[in-house]
C-alpha positions in Angstrom: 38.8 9.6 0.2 36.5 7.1 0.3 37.5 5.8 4.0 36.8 9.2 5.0 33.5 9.8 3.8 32.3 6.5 5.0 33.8 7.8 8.6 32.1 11.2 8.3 28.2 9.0 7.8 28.8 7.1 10.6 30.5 9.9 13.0 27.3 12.1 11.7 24.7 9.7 12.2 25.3 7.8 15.7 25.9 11.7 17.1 23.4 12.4 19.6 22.3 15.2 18.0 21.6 13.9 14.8 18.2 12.6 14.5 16.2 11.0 11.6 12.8 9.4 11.3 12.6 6.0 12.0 11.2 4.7 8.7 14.3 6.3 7.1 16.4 3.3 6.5 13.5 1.2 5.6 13.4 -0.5 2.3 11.0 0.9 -0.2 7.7 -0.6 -1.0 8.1 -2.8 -3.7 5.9 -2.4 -7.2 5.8 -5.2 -9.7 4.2 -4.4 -12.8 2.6 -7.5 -14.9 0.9 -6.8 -18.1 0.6 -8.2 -22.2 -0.5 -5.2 -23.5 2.1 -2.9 -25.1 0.4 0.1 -24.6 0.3 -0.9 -21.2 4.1 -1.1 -20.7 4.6 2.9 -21.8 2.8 3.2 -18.6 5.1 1.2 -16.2 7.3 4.3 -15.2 3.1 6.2 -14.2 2.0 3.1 -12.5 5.2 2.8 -9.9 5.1 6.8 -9.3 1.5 6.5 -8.6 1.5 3.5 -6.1 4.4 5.0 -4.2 2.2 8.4 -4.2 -0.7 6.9 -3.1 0.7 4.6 -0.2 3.2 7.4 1.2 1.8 7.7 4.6 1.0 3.9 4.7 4.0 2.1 3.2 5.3 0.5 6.3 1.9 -1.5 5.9 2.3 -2.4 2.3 6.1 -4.2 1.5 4.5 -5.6 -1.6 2.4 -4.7 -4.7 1.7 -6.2 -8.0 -0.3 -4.3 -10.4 -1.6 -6.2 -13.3 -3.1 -4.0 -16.3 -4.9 -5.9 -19.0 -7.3 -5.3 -22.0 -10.6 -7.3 -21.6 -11.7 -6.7 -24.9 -8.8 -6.3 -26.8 -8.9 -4.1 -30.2 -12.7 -3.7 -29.7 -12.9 -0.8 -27.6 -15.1 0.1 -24.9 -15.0 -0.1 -21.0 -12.6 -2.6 -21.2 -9.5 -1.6 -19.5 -8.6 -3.4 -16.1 -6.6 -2.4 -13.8 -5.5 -5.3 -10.6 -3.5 -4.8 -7.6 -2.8 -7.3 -5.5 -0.9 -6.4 -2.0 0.4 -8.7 0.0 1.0 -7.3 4.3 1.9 -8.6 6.8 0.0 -6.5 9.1 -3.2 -6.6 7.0 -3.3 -10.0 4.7 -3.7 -10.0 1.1 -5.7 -7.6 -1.1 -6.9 -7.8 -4.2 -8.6 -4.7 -6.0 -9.8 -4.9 -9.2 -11.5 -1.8 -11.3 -12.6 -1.8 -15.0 -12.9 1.5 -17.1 -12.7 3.5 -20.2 -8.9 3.9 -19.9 -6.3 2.4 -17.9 -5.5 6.0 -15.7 -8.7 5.9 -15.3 -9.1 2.2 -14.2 -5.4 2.6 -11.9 -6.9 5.5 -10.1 -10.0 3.8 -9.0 -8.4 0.7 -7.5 -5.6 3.0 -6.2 -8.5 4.5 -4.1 -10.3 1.3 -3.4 -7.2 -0.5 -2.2 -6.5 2.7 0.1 -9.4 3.0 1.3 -9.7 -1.1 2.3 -6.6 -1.6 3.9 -6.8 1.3 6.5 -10.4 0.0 7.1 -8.8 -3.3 7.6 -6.0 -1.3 10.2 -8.0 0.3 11.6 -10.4 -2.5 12.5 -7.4 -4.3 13.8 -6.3 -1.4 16.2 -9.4 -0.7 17.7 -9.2 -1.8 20.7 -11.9 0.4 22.9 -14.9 -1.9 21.9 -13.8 -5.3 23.5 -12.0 -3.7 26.5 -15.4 -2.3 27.3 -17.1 -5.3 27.0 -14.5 -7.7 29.0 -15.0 -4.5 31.5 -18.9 -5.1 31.6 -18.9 -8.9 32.0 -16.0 -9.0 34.8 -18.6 -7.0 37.2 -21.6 -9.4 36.0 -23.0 -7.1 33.9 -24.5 -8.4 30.4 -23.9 -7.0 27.3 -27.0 -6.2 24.8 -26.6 -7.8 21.6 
């Protein structure tokens, strides 16, 4: 039974016709979640859902994450939640986002955002190739480049 399933994968997905994304077989990003807090830890299963939400059209540039969530202030109260995320990419380098706020949602969804928001600035600085074409373009006819 089992032979024969195994047969029917492989006859199904080296057919010509069968076709599937490339990233398909790719492993998932990987989440680690650090933190002392208890109340923190209820929050483990949110945090993992939330990364993988958040970096679904950019995974294959993040293999790693580490979010760290921590109470600054402990018992006292306040703004004192933190929220840390550390990605580590080979494409991009390492990341570090930090955010501090009322509660830790709160403080996760900001540094979500921020880290976002960093590393395709970072990829995008990195692909961006027009800019230094057009200058090596300019200076191999002689002509000087303002600024």
């Amino acid at each position: 039974m089992l032979a024969s399933l195994i047969y029917f994968f492989f006859k199904v997905a080296l057919s010509s016709n069968f076709r599937l994304p490339p990233n398909r077989w790719r492993a998932l990003m990987q989440v680690f979640f650090k933190s002392r807090d208890p109340q923190a830890h209820e929050m483990q299963d949110l945090v993992q859902r939330r990364m993988r939400f958040v970096f679904r059209r950019i995974d294959w540039l993040v293999p790693k994450a580490t979010v760290q969530l921590s109470d600054v202030n402990g018992p006292r109260g306040g703004i004192d939640k933190r929220c840390q995320i550390e990605i580590k990419s080979d494409v991009v380098g390492n990341i570090v986002v930090a955010s501090t706020a009322r509660d830790w949602r709160t403080a996760l969804d900001q540094a979500l955002s921020r880290a976002v928001r960093f590393l395709t600035r970072q990829w995008r600085r990195g692909t961006d190739n027009r800019r230094p074409r057009q200058r090596a373009i300019a200076l191999s006819h002689g002509e000087e480049q303002p600024g």
